[in-house]
N, C-alpha and C positions, 0 to 999 in steps of 0.2 A: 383465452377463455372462450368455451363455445357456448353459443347464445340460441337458446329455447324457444322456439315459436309452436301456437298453437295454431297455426293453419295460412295461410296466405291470404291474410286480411281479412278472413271468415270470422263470423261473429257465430260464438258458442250459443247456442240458444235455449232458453228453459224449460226440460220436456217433463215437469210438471213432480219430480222423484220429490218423497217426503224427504223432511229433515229422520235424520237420527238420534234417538234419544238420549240423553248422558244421565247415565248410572251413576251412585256413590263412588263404586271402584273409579270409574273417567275422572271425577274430582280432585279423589286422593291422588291420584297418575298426576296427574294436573299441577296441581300444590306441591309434591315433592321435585316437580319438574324445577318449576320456579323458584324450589328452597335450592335445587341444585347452581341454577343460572346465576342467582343472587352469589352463593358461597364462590363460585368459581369468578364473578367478574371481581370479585372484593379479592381473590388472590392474585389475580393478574393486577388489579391495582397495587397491591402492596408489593407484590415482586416489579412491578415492570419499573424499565429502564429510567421512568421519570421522574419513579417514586425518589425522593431524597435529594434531587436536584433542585438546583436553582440559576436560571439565565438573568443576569442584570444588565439589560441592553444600556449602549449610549445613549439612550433619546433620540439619536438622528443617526442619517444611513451614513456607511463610509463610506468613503471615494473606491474609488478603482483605477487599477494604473495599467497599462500595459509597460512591458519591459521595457527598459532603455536600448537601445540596439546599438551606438557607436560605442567604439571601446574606449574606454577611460586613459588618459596617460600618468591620472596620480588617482589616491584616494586620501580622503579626509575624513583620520578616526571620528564617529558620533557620539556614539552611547554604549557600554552594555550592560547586559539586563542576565541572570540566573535562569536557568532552564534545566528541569532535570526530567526532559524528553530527551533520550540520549541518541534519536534520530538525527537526520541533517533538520538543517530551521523549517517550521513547518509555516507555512507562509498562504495567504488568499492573497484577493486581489488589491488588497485594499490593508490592509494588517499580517504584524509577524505576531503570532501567536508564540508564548511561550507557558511552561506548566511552571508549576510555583511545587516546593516542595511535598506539600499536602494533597498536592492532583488538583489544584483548579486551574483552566482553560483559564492564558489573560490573554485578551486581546489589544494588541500595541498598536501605534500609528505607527506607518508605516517609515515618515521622518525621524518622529520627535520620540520615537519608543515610548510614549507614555500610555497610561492605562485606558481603554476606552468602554471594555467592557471584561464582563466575565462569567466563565460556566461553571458549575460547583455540581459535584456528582459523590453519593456515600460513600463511591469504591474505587478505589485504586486506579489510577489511571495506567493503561495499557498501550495504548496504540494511537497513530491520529494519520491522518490523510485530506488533502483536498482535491476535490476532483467533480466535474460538472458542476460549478458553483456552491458547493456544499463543501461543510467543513466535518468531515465525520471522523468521531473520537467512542472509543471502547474502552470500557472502566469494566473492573472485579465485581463480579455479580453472585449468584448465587448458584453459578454453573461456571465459573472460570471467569476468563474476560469473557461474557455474556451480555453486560448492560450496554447496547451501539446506540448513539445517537444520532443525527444529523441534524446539522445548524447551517442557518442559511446565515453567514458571516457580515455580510452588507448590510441587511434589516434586523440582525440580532434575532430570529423568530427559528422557532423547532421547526424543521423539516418532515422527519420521520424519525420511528425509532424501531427496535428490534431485540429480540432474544434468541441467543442462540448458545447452547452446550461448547463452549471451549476450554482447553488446558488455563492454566494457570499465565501462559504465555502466546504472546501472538504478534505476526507480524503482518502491514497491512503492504501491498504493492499496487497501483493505480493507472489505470490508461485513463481518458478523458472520460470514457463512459461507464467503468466498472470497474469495481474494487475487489480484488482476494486476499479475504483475511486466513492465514494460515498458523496451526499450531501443529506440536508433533505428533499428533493421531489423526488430523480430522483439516477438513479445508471449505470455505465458502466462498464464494464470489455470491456477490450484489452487485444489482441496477442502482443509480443513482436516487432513488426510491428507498432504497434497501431492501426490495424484494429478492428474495433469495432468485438466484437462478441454477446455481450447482451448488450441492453438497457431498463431499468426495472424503472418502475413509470412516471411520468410528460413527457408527450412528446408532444413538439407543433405542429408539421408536421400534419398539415390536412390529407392527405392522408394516413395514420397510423393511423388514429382514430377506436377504437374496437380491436385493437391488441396488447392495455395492458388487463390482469386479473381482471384490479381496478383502481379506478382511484379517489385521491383527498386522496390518504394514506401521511403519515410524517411515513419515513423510519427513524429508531430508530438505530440499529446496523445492520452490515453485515460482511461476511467471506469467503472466499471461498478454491476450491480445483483444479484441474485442470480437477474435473469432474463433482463437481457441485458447485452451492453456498447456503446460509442461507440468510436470512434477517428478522430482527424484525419490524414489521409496525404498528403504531395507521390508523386506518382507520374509515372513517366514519359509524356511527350508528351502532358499534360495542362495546361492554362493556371491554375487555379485548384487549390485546396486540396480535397480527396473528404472527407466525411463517412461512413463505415461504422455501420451499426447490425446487430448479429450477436446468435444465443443464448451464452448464457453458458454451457449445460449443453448441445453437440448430442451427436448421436446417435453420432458418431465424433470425437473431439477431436482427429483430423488434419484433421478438415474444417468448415471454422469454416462456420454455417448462416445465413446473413446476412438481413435483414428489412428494409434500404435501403442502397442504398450509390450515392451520384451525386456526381461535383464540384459545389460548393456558389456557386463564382465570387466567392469570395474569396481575398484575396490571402494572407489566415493566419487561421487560426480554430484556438481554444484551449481545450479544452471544461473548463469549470466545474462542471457538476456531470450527472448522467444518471436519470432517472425512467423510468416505464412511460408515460409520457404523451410526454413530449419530450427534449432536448439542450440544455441552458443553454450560449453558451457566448461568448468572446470573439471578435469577428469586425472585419477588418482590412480596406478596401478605397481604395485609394486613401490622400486624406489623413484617411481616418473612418474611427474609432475606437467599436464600437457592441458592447453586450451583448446579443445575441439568443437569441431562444426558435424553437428547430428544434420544428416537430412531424415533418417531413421533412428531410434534405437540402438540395430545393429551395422549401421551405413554411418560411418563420422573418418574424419580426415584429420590431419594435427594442424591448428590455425600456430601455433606459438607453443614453445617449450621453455620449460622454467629450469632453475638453477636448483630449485631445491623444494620442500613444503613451502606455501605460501604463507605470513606472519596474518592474514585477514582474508577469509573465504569469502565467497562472494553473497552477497546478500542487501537489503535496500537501504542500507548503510554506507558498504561499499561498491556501488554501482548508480551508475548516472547515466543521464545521455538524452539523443533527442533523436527524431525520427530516420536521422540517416547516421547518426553513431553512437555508440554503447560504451562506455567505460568503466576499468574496474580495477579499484588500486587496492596491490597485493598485500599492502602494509608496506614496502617501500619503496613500489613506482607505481605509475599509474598509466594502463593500458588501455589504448584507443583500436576499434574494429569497425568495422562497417557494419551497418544498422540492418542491411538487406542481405548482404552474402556470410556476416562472420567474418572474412579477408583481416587480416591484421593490418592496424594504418600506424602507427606509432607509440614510443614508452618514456615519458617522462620521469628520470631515476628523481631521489630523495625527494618526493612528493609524501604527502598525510593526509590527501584524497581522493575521490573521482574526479570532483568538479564541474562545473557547470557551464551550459551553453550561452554565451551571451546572446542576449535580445530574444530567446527563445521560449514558447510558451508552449503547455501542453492540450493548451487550449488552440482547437481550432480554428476557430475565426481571429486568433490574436496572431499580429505579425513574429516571423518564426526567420531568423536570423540566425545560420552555420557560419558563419567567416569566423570566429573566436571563441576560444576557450581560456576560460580563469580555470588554474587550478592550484590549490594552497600549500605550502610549503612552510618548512619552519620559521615564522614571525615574515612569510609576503608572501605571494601571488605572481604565479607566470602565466603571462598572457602569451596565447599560441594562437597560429594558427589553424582553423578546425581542420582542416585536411590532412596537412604534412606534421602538425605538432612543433613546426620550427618556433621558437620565441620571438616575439615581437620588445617588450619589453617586462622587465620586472618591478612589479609594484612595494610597497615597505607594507605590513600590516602589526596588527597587536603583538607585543612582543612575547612570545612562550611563557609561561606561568612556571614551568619546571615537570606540571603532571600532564601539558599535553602531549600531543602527538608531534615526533619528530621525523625526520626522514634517517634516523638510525635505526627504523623498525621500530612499528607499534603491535598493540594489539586489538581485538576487534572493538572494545571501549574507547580505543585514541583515534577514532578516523574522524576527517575533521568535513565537515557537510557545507555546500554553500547554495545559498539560497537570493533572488532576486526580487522586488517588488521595485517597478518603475528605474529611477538611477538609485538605490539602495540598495548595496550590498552587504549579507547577513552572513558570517562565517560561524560555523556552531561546532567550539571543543571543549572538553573538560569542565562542561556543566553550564559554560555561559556563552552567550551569542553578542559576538563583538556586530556592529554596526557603521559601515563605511559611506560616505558618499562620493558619486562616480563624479571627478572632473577631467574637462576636458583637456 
């Protein structure tokens, strides 16, 4: 924001000019200004995101845990609890958070899964993410998923909130400092604020017209970093799939700042994960099925080639990982790459996830632990090693219900998500999130 000065510490001084007189007409200007400000803050009241909510904090702050980092050699089933976030567990620092049928936010301890608090919103809940100590969750508004909140999960208190035009659908993808929420027309990324910082594709605002790149694209995947982002688009009168590479922070957040953007000449491409180097991602041509490494658009190599169509594309269901690897299970294994080059590192056959880094957090200042990886399997858990994928041992977990996910091939509903607070481990399928704790 740039900041106004009237002079370099100079003091403006009184050279004596009359006032101006106000007219009848200045009055009526006046009054119809004020009947305008009044009508318009009473609509923003009645639409905005807080209108019809309700937060009912615990009365006291929760705890905070950092990860457990040594790897478990059993686990001891807890609790579970219904969720019909059909995400992996969405988890703070301190609580697994789960959605109750009707879209209310409960927030669980992170032991005893009981209820600690809860968020109530009129509309439909859509989306959730954590990320820079905020818990931020998008409910059906009166523009798509439109109603964003952000909740500070520790002390139960609003953060910020937000309105914004989206489809009917949306999906949120998070680095520590920034969140892109994406639907099939249109894309945002926010500051942990919720200040917008890009908005990319469908924009209604008159005023903004000529300040997208393109306009009438179906955005396909996207990913970002906290320096720039990706996005795959079908656009019109175009044969192949366009690859966009943009800043994540430009200088106008109406005007997305782009660093490549070309059709790629594939028939779909699905990006996996995004670095400062290159674009991991799933690419379609024909009857080939290939994991490429973009350093451009039209510059990509083949990291891995598949057998056939993938039973689950990739997307933030199916993909996980941590600062130096990415993984992305196909619906029936589960692929590990290097976080910096793309380089393929190992494939764990009849898995039903991505799976998660032990001891590892996406937080910064919290200790960050590669030596192992859980990843879930029908009714247990293979414990790998992060580098080579060799198995260390295998754990027993909840035993298959019959509608989840098996390593016979699932679909992109059956992937099964696992999530961390402290030594509690959170595995989230077919609606409910079993709860294990880690022994030694």
């Amino acid at each position: 924001m740039r900041t106004l000065r009237r002079g370099s510490g100079r003091r403006w001084t009184d050279i004596g000019v009359a006032p101006e007189r106000r007219t009848r007409r200045d009055l009526v200007t006046a009054g119809v200004i004020a009947v305008v400000m009044v009508v318009t803050a009473a609509v923003v009241l009645v639409t905005g995101s807080a209108t019809g909510s309700q937060l009912r904090a615990a009365g006291s702050q929760q705890p905070e845990y950092g990860p457990a980092t040594e790897p478990p050699t059993s686990l001891q089933p807890l609790w579970t609890h219904e969720s019909a976030d059909p995400g992996p567990p969405l988890t703070t620092k301190g609580n697994l958070v789960t959605v109750s049928p009707d879209g209310v936010l409960v927030g669980r301890d992170a032991g005893s899964g009981e209820e600690r608090w809860t968020y109530t919103h009129a509309g439909r809940f859509c989306a959730g993410a954590f990320y820079a100590d905020r818990l931020v969750a998008a409910f059906d508004g009166a523009s798509g998923c439109s109603d964003v909140t952000s909740l500070d999960p520790t002390g139960q208190e609003y953060a910020s909130t937000r309105q914004s035009a989206f489809a009917d659908s949306m999906e949120l993808t998070a680095t520590w400092r920034h969140v892109l929420a994406l639907s099939p027309d249109r894309l945002e990324i926010w500051r942990d604020d919720l200040v917008r910082t890009v908005e990319y594709g469908a924009v209604d605002a008159p005023q903004e017209a000529g300040m997208q790149p393109r306009a009438g694209c179906t955005l396909v995947t996207a990913d970002l970093t906290d320096e720039r982002f990706a996005v795959t688009e079908r656009c019109p009168g175009e044969q192949s799939v366009r690859l966009t590479i943009s800043e994540t922070v430009p200088e106008d957040n109406r005007a997305p700042e782009e660093i490549a953007s070309e059709p790629t000449g594939a028939d779909g491409l699905w990006i996996i994960d995004v670095t400062e180097q290159g674009v991991l991602a799933l690419r379609n041509r024909g009857p080939d099925w290939t994991v490429e490494w973009f350093t451009s658009p039209n510059e990509h190599s083949t990291v891995l080639g598949l057998d056939g169509e993938p039973g689950v594309l990739p997307s933030p269901r199916s993909v996980s990982g941590d600062n130096a690897q990415v993984r992305w299970f196909d619906g029936r294994s589960t692929h590990a790459f290097d976080g910096q080059s793309g380089r393929y590192s190992w494939t764990l056959g009849a898995s039903t996830g991505p799976g998660m880094t032990g001891g590892w957090s996406p937080d910064p200042e919290a200790h960050a632990n590669d030596e192992w990886v859980l990843v879930p399997l029908d009714g247990a858990f293979a414990l790998l090693d992060h580098d080579t994928g060799r198995e260390f041992r295998r754990l027993p977990g909840a035993a298959t219900t019959g509608n989840g996910a098996t390593g016979e091939g699932v679909t992109g509903g059956g992937v099964t998500g696992l999530a961390q607070i402290g030594d509690i481990l959170y595995e989230s399928r077919a609606g409910l999130v079993h709860a294990y704790k880690f022994l030694d």
